[in-house]
C-alpha positions in Angstrom: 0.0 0.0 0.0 1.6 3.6 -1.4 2.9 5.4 1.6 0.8 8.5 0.5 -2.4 6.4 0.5 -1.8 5.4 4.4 -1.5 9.3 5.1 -4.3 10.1 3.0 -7.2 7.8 4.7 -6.0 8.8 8.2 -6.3 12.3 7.0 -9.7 11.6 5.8 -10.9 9.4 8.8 -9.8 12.3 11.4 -11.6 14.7 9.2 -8.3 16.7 8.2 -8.5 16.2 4.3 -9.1 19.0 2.0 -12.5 18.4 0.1 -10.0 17.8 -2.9 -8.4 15.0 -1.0 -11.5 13.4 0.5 -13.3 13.3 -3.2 -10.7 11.6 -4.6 -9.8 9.1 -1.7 -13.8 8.0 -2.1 -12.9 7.4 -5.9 -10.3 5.5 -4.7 -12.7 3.3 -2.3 -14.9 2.6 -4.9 -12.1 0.6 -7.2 -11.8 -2.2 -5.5 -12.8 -4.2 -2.3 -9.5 -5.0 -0.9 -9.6 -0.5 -0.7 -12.5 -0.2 0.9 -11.4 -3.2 2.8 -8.1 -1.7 3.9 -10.5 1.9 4.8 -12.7 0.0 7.2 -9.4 -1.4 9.1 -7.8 2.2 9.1 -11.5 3.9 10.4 -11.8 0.8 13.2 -8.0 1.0 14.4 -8.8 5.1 15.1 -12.0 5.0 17.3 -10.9 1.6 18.8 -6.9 1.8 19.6 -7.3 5.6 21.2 -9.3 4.2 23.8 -7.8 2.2 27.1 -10.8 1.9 29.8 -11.1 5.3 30.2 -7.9 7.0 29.2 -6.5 8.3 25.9 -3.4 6.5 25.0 -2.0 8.1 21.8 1.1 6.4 21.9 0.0 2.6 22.4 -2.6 3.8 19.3 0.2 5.7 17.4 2.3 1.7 17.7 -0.8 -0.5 17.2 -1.3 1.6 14.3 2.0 1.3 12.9 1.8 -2.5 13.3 -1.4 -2.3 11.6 -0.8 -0.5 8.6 3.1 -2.3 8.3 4.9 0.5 8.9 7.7 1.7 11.4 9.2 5.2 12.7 12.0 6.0 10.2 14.5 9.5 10.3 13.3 12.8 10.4 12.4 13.7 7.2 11.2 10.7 5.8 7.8 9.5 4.9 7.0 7.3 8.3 8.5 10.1 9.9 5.6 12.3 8.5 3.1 9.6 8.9 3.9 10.1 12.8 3.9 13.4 13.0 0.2 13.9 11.6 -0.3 10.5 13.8 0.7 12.4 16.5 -1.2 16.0 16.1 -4.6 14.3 15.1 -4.4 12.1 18.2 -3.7 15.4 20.2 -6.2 17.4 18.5 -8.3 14.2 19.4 -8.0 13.6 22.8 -10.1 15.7 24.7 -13.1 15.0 22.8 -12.4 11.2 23.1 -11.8 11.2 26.7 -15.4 13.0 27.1 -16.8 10.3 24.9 -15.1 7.1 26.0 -17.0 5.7 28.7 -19.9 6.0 26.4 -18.9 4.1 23.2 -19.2 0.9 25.3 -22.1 0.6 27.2 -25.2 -0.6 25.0 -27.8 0.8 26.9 -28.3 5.0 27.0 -27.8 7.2 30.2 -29.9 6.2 33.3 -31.3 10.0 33.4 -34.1 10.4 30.9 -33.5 14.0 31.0 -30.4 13.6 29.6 -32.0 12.5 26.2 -33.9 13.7 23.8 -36.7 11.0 23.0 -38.7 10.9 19.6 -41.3 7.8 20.4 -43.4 7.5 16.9 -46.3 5.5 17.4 -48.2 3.1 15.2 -50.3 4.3 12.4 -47.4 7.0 11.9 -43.7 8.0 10.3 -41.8 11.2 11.1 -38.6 12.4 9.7 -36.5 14.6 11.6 -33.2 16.1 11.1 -30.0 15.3 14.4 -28.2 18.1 15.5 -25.2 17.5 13.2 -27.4 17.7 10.3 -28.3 14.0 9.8 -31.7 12.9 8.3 -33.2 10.3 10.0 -37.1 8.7 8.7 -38.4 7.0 12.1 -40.8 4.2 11.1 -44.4 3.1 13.0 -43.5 1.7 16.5 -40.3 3.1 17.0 -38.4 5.1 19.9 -35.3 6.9 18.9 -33.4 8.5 21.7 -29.8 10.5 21.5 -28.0 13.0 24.1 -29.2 16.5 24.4 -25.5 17.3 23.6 -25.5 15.3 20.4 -22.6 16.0 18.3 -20.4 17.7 20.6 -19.1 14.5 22.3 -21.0 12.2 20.6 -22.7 10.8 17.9 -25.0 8.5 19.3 -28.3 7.3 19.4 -30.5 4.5 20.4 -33.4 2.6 18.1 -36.1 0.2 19.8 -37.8 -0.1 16.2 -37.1 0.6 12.6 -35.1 3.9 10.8 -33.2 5.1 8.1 -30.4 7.2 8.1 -28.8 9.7 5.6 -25.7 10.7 7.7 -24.6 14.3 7.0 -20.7 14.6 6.0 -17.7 15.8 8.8 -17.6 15.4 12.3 -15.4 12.5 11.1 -13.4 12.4 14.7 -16.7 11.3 16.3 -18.1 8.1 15.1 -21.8 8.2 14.2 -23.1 4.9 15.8 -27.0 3.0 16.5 -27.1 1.2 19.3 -29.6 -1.4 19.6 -31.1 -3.9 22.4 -28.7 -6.9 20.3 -26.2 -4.8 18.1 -23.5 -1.9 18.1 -23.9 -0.1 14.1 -21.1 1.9 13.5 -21.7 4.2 10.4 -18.6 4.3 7.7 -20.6 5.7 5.1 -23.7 7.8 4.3 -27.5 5.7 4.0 -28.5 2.3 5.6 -31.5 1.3 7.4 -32.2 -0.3 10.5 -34.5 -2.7 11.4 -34.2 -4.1 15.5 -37.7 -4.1 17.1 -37.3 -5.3 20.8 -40.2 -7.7 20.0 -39.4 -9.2 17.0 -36.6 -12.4 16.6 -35.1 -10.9 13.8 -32.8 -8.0 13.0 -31.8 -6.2 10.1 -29.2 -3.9 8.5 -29.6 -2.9 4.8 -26.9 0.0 3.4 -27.6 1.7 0.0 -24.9 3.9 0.1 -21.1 3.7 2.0 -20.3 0.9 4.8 -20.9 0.0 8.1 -19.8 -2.7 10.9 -22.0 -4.6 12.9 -20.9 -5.8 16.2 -22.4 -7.9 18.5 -23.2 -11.7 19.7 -24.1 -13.4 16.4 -24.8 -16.2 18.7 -25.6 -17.7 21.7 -22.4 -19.1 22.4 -20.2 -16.9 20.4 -17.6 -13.4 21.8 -18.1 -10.1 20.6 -18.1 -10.3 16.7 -18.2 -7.5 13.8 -19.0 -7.8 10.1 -18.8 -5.0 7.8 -21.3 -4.3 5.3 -20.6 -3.0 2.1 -23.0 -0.5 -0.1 -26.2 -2.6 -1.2 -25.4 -5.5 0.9 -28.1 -6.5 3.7 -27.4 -8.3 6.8 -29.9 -10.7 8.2 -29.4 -12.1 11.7 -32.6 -14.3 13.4 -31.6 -13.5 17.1 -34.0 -16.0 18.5 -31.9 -19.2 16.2 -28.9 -18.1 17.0 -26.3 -20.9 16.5 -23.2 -22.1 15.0 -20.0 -20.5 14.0 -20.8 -17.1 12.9 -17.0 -16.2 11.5 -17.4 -19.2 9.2 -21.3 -18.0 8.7 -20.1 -14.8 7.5 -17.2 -15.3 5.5 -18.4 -18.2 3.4 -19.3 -17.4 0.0 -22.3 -19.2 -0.3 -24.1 -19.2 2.7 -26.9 -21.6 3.2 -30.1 -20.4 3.6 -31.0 -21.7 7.1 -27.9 -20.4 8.6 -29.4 -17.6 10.9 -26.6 -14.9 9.9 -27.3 -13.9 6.5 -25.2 -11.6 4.2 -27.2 -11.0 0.7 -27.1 -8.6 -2.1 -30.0 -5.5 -2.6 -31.9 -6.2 -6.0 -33.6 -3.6 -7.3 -36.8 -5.9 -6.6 -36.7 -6.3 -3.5 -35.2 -2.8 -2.5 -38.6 -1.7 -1.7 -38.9 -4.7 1.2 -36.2 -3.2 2.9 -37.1 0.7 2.1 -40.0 1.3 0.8 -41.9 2.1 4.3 -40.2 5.6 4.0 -42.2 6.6 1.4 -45.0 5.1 2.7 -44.9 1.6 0.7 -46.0 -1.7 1.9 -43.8 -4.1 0.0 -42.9 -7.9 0.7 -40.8 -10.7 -0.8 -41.3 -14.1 -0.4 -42.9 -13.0 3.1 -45.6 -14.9 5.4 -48.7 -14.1 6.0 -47.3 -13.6 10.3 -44.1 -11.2 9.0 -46.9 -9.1 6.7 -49.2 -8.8 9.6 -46.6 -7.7 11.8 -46.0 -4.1 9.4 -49.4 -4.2 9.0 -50.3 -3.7 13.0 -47.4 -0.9 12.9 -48.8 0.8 9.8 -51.7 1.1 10.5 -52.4 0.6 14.6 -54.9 -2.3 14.4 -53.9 -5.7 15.7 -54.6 -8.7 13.7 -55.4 -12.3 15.4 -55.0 -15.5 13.3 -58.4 -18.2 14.3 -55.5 -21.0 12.7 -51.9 -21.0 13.5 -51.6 -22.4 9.7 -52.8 -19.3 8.1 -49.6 -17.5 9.4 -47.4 -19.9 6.5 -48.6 -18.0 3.3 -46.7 -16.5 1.5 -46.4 -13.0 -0.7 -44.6 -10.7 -2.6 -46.2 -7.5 -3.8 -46.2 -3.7 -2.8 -48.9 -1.6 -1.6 -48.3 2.0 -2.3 -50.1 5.0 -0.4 -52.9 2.8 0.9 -54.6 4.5 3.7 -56.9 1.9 4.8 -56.2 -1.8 6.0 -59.1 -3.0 4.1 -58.1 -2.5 0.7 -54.8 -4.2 2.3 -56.6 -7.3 3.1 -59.2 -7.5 0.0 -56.1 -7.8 -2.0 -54.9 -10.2 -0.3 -58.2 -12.3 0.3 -58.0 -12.5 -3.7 -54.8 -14.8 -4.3 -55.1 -16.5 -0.6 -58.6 -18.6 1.0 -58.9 -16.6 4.1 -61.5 -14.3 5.1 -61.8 -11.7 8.3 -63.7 -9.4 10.2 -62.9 -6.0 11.3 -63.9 -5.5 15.5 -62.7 -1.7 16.6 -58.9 -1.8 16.2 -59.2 -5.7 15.9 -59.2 -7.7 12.5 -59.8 -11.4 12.6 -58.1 -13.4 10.1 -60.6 -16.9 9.5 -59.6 -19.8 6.9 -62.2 -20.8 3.8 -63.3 -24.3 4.5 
């Protein structure tokens, strides 16, 4: 790896490169894997290596990076010699703001203080949007709480999902890590859009990123250490918390993945896109979904819950979008057409019967 290309992404991950710089170190990304590979190790080793317990230690990070990255101090003059130098002034520059936010990076759940938080609870039958302190757009789906310090931004960038979102993160602030924390998982943002989908009562959690690369870290299983896996743009990561088994480094690393394993890597298709997506702009969309999963957005979208009479009707299965539909029972009459069920609507309760 070109000497001037090591400089260059700590530059970029510290937020010290020129716009010039950071433009054509993204070009750069893009060209290959084993780049945007090598990025993700750079951006880990800075928010990870600073931090011991609670201290700042520049100069076990400054060594761990050089080990890292394959590189050792050289004369005065020469290129590792620069490499430390702007090593050493970012970490300075860096230090008080880390040792504010240290203690928190690590801890999954949010402050004990509620009125240390600033809590956006969206409930069913609704969306809102809203834009972070630092300029970040986050859509908040049915269902959802999204909490985040008062003091967002200053000494950090996180917040805290019990539901579904997606995230557009605004550019800079690159010396604090923009990170989701959720009940299972730890999502630390090395890019710009992904969604997030971690309700506290559902078995199954989801990651999708259109655009950049995050990590996911967590217990992948039931048996397992702490783990991360980095997604790339378009990729989707599927994890069934409540099957959790096996060997997720060999689960996530395997090419071909079989489709029972609960730790799931897969590509975004423009078909399916609207699945994972779609419920921003108000679209009901499934693939290859059952009839229990469907119901499930349903009783979010549109604050109604929905009882199955037989425990086989929750097996069918559908793909198909709804878009803009305001009322569940043009929902359910399409449905009633490809499927033998029928139901009745009590107040907020809809009964879903079998066609003997």
């Amino acid at each position: 790896m070109d000497s001037d290309i090591k400089i260059l992404v700590v530059k970029y991950i510290t937020g010290q490169a020129s716009e010039k710089e950071a433009d054509w170190l993204k070009a750069w990304m893009k060209e290959s894997p084993e780049n945007e590979a090598y990025f993700a190790e750079l951006y880990e080793t800075w928010h990870n290596t600073l931090i011991t317990g609670h201290q700042i230690n520049t100069d076990k990070a400054y060594t761990e990076f050089l080990s890292r990255t394959g590189q050792a101090a050289g004369p005065a003059g020469g290129t590792a010699a620069g490499i430390t130098q702007l090593w050493r002034r970012i970490a300075a520059a860096a230090a008080i703001v880390l040792c504010l936010s240290a203690g928190f990076y690590y801890f999954t759940r949010p402050p004990g203080n509620e009125s240390e938080l600033t809590v956006v609870n969206v409930t069913k039958g609704s969306r809102k949007k809203l834009v972070l302190p630092d300029g970040s757009k986050v859509w908040v789906n049915a269902g959802s709480t999204l909490k985040y310090e008062k003091d967002f931004g200053q000494t950090s960038r996180t917040v805290y999902l019990n539901g579904e979102a997606y995230f557009d993160i605004a550019p800079g602030l690159k010396k604090i890590p923009f990170m989701v924390k959720t009940r299972d998982f730890i999502i630390r943002d090395i890019g710009t859009i992904f969604n997030i989908k971690a309700y506290s009562e559902m078995p199954v959690f989801e990651a999708t990123v259109l655009e950049g690369e995050v990590s996911v870290e967590g217990k992948f299983n039931q048996k397992a250490k702490l783990a991360k896996v980095f997604l790339k743009r378009r990729q989707v990561l599927k994890i069934d918390i409540g099957q959790q088994s096996g060997d997720v480094a060999a689960t996530v690393q395997s090419k071909s993945i079989e489709a029972d394993v609960p730790v799931r890597i897969q590509q975004l298709n423009p078909e399916t896109e609207d699945q994972y997506i779609g419920w921003k702009d108000g679209l009901l969309a499934f693939h290859e979904s059952t009839f229990e999963q469907i119901a499930q957005d349903i009783e979010r979208r549109y604050n109604v819950q929905v009882i199955f009479e037989n425990e086989d009707l929750k097996d069918f299965k559908y793909s198909g979008s709804f878009r803009s539909v305001n009322d569940v029972t043009t929902v359910l009459e399409i449905i009633k057409k490809t499927t033998p069920i029928s139901y009745s609507i009590s107040g907020n309760k809809i009964i879903i019967k079998g066609n003997n």
